[in-house]
C-alpha positions as MATLAB code, in Angstrom:
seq = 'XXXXXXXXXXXXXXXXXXXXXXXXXXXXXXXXXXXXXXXXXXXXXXXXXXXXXXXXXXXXXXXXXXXXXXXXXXXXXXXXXXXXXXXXXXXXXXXXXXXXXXXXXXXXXXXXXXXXXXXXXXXXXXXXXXXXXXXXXXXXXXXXXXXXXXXXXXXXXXXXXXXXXXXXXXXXXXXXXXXXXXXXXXXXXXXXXXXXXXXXXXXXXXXXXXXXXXXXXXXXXXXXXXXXXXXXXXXXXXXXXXXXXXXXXXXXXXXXXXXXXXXXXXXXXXXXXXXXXXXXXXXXXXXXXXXXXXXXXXXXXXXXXXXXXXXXXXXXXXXXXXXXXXXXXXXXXXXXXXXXXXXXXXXXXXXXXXXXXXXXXXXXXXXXXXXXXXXXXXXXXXXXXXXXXXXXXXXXXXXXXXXXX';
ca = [
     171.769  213.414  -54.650;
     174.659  211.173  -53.897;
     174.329  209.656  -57.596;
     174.306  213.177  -59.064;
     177.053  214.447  -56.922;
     179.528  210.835  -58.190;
     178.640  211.607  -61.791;
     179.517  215.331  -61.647;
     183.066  214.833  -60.269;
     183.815  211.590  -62.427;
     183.020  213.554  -65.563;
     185.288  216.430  -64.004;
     188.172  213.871  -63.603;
     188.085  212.480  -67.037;
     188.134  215.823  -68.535;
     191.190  216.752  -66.510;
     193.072  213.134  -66.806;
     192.536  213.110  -70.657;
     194.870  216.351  -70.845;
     197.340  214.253  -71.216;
     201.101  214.027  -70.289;
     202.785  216.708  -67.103;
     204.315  219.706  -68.529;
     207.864  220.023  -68.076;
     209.784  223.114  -68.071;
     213.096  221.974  -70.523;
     213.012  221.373  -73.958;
     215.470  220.760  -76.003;
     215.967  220.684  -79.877;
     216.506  216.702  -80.535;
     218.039  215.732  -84.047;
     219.070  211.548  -84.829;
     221.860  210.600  -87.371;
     222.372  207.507  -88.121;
     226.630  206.798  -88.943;
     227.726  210.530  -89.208;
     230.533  211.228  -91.482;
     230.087  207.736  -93.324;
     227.886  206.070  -95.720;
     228.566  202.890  -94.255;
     224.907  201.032  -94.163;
     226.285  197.504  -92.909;
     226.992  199.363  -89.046;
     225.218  200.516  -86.877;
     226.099  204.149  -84.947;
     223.030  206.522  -84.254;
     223.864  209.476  -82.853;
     221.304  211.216  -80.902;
     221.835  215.089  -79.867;
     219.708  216.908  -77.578;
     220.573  220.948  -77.251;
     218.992  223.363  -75.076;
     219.318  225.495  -72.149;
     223.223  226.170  -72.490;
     224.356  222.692  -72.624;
     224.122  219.520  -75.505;
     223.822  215.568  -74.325;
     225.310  213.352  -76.563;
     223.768  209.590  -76.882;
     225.631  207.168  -79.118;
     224.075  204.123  -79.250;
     225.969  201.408  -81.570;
     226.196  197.701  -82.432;
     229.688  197.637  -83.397;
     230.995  194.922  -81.038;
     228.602  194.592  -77.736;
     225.202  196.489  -78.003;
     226.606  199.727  -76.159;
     225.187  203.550  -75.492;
     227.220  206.501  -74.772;
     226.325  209.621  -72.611;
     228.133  212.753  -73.206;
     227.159  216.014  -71.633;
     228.813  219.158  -72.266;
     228.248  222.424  -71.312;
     227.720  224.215  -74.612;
     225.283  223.997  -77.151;
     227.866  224.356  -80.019;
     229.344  220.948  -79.692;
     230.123  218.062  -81.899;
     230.588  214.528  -82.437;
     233.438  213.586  -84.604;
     233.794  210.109  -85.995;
     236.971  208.841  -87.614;
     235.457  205.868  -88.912;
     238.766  204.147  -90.284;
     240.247  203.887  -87.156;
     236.940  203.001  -85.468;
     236.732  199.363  -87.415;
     240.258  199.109  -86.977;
     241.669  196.517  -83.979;
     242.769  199.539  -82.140;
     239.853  201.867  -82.440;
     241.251  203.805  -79.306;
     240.154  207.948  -80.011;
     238.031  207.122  -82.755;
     234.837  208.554  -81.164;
     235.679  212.538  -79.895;
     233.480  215.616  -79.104;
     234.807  218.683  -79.885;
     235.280  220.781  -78.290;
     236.800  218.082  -75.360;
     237.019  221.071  -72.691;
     233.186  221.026  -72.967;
     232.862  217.546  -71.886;
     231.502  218.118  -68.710;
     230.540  214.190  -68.062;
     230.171  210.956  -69.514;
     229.515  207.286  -69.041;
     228.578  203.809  -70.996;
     226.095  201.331  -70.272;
     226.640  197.631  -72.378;
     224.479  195.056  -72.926;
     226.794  192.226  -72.510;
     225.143  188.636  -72.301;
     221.687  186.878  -72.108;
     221.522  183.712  -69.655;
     219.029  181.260  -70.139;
     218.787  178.840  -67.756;
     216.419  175.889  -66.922;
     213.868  176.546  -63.857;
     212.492  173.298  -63.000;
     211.157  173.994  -59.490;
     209.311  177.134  -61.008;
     211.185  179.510  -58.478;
     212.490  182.048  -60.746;
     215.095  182.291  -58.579;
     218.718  183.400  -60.771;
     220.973  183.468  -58.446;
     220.146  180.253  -56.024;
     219.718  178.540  -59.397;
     222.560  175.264  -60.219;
     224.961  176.166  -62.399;
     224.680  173.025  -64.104;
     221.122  174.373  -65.539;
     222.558  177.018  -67.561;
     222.920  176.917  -70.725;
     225.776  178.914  -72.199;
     225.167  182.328  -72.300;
     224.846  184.709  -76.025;
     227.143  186.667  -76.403;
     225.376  189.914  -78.055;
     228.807  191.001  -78.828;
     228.990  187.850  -81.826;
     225.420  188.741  -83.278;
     224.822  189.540  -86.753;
     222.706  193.092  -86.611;
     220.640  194.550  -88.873;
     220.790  198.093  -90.084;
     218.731  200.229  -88.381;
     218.565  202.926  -91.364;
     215.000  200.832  -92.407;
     213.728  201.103  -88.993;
     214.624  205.204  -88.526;
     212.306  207.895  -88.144;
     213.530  211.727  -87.857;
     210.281  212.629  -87.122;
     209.538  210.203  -83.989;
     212.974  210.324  -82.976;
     213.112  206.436  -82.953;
     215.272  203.555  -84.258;
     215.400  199.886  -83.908;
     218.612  197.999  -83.308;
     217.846  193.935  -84.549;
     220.229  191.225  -84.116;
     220.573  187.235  -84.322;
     222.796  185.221  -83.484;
     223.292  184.177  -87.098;
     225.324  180.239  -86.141;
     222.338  179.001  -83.620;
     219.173  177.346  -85.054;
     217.044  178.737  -82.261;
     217.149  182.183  -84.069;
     215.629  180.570  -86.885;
     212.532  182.670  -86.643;
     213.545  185.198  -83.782;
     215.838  188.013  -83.295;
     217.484  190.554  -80.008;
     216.467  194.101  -80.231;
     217.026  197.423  -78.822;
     214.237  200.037  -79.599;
     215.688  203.307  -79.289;
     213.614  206.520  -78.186;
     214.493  210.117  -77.490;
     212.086  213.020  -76.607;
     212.284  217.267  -76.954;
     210.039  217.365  -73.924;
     208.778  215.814  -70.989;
     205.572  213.334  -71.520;
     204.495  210.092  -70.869;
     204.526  206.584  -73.397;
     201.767  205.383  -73.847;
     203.197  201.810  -74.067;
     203.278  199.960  -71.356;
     204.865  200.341  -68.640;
     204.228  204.234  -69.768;
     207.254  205.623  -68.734;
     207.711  208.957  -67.503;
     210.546  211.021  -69.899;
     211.432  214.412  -70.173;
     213.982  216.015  -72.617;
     216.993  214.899  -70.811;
     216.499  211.415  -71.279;
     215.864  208.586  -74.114;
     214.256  205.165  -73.623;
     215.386  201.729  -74.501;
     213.069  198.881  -75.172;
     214.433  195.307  -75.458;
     212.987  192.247  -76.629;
     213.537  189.070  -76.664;
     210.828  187.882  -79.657;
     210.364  184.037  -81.068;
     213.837  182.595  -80.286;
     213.472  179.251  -79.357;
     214.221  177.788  -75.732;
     216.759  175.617  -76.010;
     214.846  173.595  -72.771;
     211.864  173.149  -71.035;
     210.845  175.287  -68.240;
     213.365  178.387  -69.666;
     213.861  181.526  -68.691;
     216.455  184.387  -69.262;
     218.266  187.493  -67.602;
     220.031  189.985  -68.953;
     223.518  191.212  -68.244;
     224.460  194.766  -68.668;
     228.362  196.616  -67.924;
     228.212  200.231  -66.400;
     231.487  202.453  -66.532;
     231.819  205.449  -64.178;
     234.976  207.597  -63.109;
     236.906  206.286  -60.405;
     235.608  208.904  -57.753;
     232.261  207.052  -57.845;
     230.397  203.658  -58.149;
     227.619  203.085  -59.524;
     224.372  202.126  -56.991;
     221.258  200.610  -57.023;
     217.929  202.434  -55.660;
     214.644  201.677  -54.861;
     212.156  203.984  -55.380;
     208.534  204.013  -54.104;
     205.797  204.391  -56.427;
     202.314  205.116  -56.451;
     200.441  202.531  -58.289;
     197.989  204.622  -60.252;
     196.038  203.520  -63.734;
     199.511  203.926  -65.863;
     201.024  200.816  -64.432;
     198.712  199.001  -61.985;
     200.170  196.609  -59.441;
     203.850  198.078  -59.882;
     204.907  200.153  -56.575;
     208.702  200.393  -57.484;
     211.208  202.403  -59.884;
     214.453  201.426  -59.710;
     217.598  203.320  -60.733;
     221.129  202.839  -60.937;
     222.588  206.734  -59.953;
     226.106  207.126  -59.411;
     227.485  207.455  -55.951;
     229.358  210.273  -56.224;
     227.900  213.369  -53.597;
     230.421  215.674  -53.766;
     230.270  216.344  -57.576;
     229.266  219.491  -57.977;
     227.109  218.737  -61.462;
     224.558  216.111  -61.932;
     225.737  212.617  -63.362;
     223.625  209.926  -65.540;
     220.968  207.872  -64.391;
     219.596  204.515  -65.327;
     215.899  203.964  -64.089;
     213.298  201.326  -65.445;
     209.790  199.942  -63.108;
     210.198  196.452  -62.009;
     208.196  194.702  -64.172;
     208.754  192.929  -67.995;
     205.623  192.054  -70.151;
     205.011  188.235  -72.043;
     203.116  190.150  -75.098;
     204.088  192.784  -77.760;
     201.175  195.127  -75.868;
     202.301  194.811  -72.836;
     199.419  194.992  -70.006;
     198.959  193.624  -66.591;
     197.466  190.106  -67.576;
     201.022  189.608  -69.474;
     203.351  191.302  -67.039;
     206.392  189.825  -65.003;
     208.359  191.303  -62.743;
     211.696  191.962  -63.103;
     214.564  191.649  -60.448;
     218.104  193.339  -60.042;
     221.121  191.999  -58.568;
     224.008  193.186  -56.749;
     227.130  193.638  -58.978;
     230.582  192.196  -59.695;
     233.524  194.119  -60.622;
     235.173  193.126  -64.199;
     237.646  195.967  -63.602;
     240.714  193.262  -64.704;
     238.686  191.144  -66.528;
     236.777  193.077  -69.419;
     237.523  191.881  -72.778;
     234.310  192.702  -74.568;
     234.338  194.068  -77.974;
     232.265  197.839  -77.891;
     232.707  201.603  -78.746;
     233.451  202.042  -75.034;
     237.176  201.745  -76.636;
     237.095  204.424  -79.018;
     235.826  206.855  -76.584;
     237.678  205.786  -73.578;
     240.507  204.627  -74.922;
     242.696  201.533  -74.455;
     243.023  201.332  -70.148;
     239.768  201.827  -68.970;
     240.604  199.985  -65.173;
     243.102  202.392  -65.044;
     240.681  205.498  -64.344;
     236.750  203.661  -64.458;
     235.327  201.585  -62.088;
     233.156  199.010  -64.197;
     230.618  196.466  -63.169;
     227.909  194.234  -64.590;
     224.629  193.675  -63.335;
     222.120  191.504  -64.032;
     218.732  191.977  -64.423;
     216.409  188.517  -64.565;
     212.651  188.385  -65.565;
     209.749  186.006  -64.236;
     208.051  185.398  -61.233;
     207.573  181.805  -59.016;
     204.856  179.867  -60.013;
     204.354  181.948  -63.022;
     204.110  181.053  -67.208;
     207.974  180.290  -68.577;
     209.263  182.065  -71.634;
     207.577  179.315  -73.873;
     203.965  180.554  -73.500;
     204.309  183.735  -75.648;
     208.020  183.677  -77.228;
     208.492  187.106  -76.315;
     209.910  189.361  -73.671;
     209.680  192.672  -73.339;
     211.534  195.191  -70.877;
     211.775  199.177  -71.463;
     214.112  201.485  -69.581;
     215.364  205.271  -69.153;
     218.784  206.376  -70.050;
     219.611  210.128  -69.149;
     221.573  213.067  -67.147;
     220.574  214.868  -64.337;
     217.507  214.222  -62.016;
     215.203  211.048  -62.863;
     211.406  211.958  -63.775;
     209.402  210.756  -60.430;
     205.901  209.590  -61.000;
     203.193  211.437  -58.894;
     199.357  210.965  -57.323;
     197.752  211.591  -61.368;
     194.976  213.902  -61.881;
     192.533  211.228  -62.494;
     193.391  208.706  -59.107;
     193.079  212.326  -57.118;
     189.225  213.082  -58.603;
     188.709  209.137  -57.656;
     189.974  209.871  -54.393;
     188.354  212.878  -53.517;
     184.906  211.071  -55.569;
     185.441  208.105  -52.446;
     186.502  210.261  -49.581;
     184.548  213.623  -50.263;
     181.067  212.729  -51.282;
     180.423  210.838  -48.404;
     181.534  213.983  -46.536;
     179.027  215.944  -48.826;
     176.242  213.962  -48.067;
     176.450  213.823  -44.117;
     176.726  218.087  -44.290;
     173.873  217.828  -46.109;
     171.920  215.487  -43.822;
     173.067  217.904  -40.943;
     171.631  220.848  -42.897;
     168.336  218.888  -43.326;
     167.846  217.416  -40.200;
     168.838  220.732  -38.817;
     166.042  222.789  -40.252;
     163.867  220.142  -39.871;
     163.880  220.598  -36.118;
     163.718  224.458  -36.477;
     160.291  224.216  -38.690;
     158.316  222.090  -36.059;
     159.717  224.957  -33.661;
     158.229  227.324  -35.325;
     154.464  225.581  -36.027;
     151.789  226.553  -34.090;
     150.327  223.655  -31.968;
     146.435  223.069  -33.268;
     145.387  222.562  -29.793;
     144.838  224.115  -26.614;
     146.828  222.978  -23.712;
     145.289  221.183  -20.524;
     145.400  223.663  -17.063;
];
């Protein structure tokens, strides 16, 4: 009975966890360009616009100068990015990168991927910050890279693109490379990658690697330093979110976002969210993963001199009216496999406007759940039942003997 009862509700809870991804109520109509306006195939601009429900999000993600990606949201589905590219490769690219109409422009900020550290853990601690300084080695400086065109790696269809560098002077990129994996969506869903992210249509993902660059020591490992721009009248924070730890990511009971702190706005602002944990292998799973840990930031308000598109959007004095910060964001675990072991890193991430996608109980832990707790629960009504009527037939029997006077 018990067996029968097991069987019947795990076949139930495959059929219902196979459906696939949540449905999500937006959708939006998602198209990717790749240098709009210019025929220019030795840059790198892709231009990613998502329109639906009365409003357009612009994402323009670019190697020109530090890896950087732009989010625009405007309140009108009629809007457009204009590129003037002459001024844009120019040393004073300043208004080079518009959308029009600008009274639509409802919000916007950057995100940059500024640095990689690698730095020499000899007491296994994975520890960035307590580490000596004196066991860095100096940082690369993505903005210096040599990048590839990403017009090979585009599809129209998938709504993907791949974003390749090396640092083109430095042996150990001999046989390795930097990349950003760019993602966008027309609806909400799941990856199936790992750490299967949770997307909807107001988002796009970003996958970095880290794939068969040589350590430069033994015992490496690296962290990655990104720059976050927001308007004066809010700072950028860093939250923790509680997850369940279901069969998408096993093990992993955190999201993390960095939201703007900004609560009186009176629209919704961009988001950064990723789940604290990095993989050692192309496929990613749980035998390969390593957590992943944020750190508080630093302002570079008077002190940012990087090379990006941030410029040509923003224009010239960005301390003036931004508050900007770097974070840093370093991967491993103490007493765990260094860098060395596999070559590669992996780390995947969610760049979008509005609320971020939270990850609920899924369809097929609930049928395990209610498999452990209600059959059980089944089978003691059922031995009530039973021993209940049991005692009412030998009630009801008439005795085969007389009874003594």
């Amino acid at each position: 009975m018990r067996v029968e009862v097991q069987l019947l509700l795990w076949a139930l809870c495959v059929g219902l966890g196979a459906t696939g991804a949540p449905e999500g109520e937006e959708t939006r109509k998602v198209s990717l360009e790749l240098n709009p306006g210019s025929s220019n195939s030795t840059q790198n601009l892709l231009h990613i616009r998502a329109v639906g429900n009365g409003s357009t999000i612009h994402y323009v993600w670019s190697t020109i100068g530090a890896p950087t990606v732009l989010l625009i949201y405007t309140d009108s589905e009629d809007t457009q990015l204009k590129v003037n590219w002459t001024k844009l490769l120019s040393p004073e690219p300043h208004g080079a990168i518009r959308v029009e109409p600008a009274n639509h422009v409802l919000y916007s900020t950057a995100l940059l991927f500024t640095r990689i550290y690698e730095y020499k853990d000899v007491n296994n601690t994975a520890n960035f910050t307590g580490t000596d300084r004196k066991l860095f080695y100096p940082p690369y400086e993505l903005s210096t890279f040599t990048w590839g065109s990403a017009r090979d790696s585009m599809n129209s269809s998938s709504l993907t693109a791949r974003l390749s560098g090396v640092n083109s002077t430095d042996p150990n990129f001999n046989n390795g490379s930097v990349s950003f994996q760019v993602s966008a969506y027309e609806g909400s869903g799941r990856d199936l990658s790992s750490p299967q992210l949770l997307h909807n249509a107001n988002c796009t993902k970003m996958e970095f690697s880290l794939s068969g660059v040589k350590p430069r020591g033994n015992n490496s490992r690296f962290a990655l330093e990104m720059v976050t721009l927001e308007k004066k009248a809010g700072r950028k924070k860093i939250k923790s979110v509680r997850s369940i730890d279901d069969e998408y990511t096993p093990t992993i009971f955190e999201v993390m976002e960095l939201v703007p702190d900004a609560p009186n706005t009176s629209h919704a602002l961009g988001y950064f969210q990723w789940k604290s944990v990095a993989y050692g292998t192309t496929g990613g799973g749980r035998a390969s993963s390593l957590p992943c840990k944020m750190y508080k930031p630093h302002s570079l308000n008077a002190t940012l001199r990087i090379p990006s598109i941030v410029y040509a959007f923003y224009g010239e004095d960005l301390a003036d009216g931004y508050n900007i910060e770097a974070y840093n964001v370093s991967f491993g675990i103490a007493d765990g496999d260094f860098y060395d072991k596999n070559s590669f890193l992996g780390w995947s991430a969610l760049i979008g406007y509005g609320t971020p996608p939270r990850d609920s109980f899924s369809i097929l832990v609930m049928c395990i759940m209610a498999v452990a707790l209600g059959a059980p629960l089944l089978l003691l009504i059922v031995g009530t039942i039973v021993v209940l009527v049991m005692r009412s037939r030998r009630r009801t029997v008439t005795p085969n003997y007389e009874p003594v006077n």
